[in-house]
C-alpha positions as a printed NumPy array, in Angstrom:
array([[-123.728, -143.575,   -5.824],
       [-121.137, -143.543,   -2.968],
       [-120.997, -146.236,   -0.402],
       [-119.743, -150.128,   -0.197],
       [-121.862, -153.436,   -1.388],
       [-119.319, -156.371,   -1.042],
       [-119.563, -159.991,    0.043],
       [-116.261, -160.862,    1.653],
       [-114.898, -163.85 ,    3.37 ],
       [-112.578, -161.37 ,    6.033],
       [-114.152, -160.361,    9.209],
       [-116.064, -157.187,    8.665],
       [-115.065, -153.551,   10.405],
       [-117.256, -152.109,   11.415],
       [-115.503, -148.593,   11.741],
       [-113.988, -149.254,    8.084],
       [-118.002, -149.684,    6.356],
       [-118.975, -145.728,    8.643],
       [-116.212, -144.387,    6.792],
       [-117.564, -145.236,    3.488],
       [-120.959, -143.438,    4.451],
       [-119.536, -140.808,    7.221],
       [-119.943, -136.77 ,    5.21 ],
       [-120.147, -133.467,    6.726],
       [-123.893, -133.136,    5.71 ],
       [-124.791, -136.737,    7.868],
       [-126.297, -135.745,   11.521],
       [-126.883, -139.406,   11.991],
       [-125.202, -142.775,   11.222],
       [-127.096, -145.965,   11.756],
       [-125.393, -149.153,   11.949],
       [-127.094, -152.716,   11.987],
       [-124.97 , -155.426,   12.596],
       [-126.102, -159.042,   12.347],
       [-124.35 , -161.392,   14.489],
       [-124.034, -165.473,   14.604],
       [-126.232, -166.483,   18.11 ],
       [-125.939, -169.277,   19.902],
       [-129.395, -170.225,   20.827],
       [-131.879, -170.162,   17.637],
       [-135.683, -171.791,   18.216],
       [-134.365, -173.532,   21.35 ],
       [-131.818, -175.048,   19.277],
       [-127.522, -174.726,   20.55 ],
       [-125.87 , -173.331,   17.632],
       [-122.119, -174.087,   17.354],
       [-121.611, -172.464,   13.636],
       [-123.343, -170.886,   10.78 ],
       [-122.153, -171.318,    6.977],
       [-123.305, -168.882,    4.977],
       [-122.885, -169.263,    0.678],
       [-123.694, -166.832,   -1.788],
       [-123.577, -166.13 ,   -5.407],
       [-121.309, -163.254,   -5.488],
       [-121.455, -161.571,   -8.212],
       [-125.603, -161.316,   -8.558],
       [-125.41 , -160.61 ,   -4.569],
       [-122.893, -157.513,   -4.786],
       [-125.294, -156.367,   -7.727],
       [-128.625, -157.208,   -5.175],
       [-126.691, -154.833,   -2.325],
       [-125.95 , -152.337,   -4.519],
       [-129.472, -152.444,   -5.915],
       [-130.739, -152.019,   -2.31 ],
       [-128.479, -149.086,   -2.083],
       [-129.755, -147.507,   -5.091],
       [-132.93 , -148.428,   -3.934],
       [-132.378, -146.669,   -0.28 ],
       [-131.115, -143.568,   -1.988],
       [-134.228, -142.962,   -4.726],
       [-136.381, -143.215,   -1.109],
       [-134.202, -140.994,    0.808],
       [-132.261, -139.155,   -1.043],
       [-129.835, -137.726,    1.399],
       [-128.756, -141.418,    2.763],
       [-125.304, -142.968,    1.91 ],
       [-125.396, -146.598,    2.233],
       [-122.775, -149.307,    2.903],
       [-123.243, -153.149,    2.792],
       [-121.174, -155.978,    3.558],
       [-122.194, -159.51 ,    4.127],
       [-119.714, -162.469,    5.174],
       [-119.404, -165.489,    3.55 ],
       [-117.848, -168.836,    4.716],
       [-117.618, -170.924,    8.579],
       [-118.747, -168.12 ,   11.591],
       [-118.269, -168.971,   15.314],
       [-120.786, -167.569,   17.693],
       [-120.621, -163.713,   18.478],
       [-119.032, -163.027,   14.53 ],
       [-120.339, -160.604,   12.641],
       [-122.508, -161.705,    9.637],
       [-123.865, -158.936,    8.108],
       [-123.019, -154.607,    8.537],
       [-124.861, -151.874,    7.375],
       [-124.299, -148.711,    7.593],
       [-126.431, -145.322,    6.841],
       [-125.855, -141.606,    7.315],
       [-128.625, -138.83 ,    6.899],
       [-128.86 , -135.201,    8.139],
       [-131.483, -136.671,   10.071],
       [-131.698, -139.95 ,   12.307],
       [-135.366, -140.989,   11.176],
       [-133.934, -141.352,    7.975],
       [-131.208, -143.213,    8.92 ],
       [-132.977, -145.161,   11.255],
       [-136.169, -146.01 ,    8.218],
       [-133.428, -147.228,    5.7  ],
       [-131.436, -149.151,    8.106],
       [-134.354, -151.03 ,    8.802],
       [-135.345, -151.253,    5.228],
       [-132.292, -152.39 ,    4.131],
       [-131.828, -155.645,    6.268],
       [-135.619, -156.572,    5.114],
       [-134.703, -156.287,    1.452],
       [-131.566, -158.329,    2.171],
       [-133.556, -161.099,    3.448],
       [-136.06 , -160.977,    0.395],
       [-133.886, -160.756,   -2.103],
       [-130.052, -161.284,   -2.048],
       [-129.165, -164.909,   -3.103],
       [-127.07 , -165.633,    0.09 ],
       [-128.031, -168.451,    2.061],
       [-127.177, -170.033,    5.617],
       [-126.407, -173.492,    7.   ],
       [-127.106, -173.932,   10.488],
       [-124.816, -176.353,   12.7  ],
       [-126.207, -177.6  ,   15.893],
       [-125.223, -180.209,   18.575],
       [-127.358, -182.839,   16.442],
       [-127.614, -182.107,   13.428],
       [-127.158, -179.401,   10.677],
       [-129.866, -177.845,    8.579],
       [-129.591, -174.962,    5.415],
       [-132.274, -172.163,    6.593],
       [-134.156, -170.209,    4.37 ],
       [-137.624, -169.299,    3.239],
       [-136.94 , -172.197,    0.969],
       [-135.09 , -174.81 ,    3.205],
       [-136.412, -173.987,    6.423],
       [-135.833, -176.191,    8.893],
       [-135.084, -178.747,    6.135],
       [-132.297, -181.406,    6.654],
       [-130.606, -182.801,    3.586],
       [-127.822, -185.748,    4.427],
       [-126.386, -185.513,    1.31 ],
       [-125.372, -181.692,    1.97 ],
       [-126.83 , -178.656,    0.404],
       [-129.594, -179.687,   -1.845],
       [-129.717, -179.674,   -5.494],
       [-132.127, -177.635,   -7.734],
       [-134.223, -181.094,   -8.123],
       [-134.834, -181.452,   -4.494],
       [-135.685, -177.95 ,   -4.373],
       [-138.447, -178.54 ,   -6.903],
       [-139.925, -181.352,   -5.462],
       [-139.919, -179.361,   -2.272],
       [-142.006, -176.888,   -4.023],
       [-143.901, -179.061,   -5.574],
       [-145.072, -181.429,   -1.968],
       [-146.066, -177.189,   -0.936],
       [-148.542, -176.472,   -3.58 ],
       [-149.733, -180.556,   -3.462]])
């Protein structure tokens, strides 16, 4: 399988992930790129902090590559997902997707930023003008002073859900 899956702390380029999917049988190249925003539930953001576990997160994009190409076969996919401090307007996540076709493209684009989101252990600490939060299907909206929280907090959190 061609293509890029990398978590990287460098700013991404954009025009460096298309040439790791660009071929002369692609009609179409579809690009998705996630960027930090500055206004999130009414909420100022200043900076986002994102962490991952890198190896089992390079294996998850490269999964939802391999993935992408057993659905549409014809697709190259690239990946890349920063890690560390991002100011408002960076560039947090890139994907791109050639086809001979745009639908294609387009369907496993989309697909591929969903899958991201369910699966890839990478998660995202919100900064705001009072306070700071990690965010997460886990953690949202949770604050925890003492920083990130650990794997016992976590389970009591899912344990006060299911109470």
């Amino acid at each position: 399988m061609n293509g890029l899956f990398k978590i990287t702390k460098k700013s991404i380029d954009v025009n460096e992930l298309i040439q790791h999917v660009i071929s002369r049988k692609a009609g179409a190249i579809t690009t998705f790129i996630g960027t930090v925003r500055e206004w999130t539930n009414g909420k100022k953001t200043l900076r986002l902090t994102y962490e991952a576990y890198v190896p089992m997160a390079e294996k998850m994009l490269s999964q939802i590559g391999q993935e992408i190409k057993d659905k549409w076969p014809d697709t190259e996919t690239a990946i890349v997902h920063r890690i560390g401090t991002l100011e408002i307007s960076d560039i947090a996540v890139a994907i791109a997707v050639s086809s001979p076709h745009r639908k294609a493209a387009y369907e496993a684009n989309e697909y591929a930023i969903e899958r991201i989101k369910e699966m890839v252990p990478i998660w995202k600490k919100e900064y705001w003008e009072d306070g700071e939060a990690w965010i997460g299907d886990q953690l949202e909206t949770v604050s925890y002073p003492e920083g990130k929280p650990s794997a016992l907090q976590l389970n009591q959190k899912e344990g006060d859900q299911h109470d």
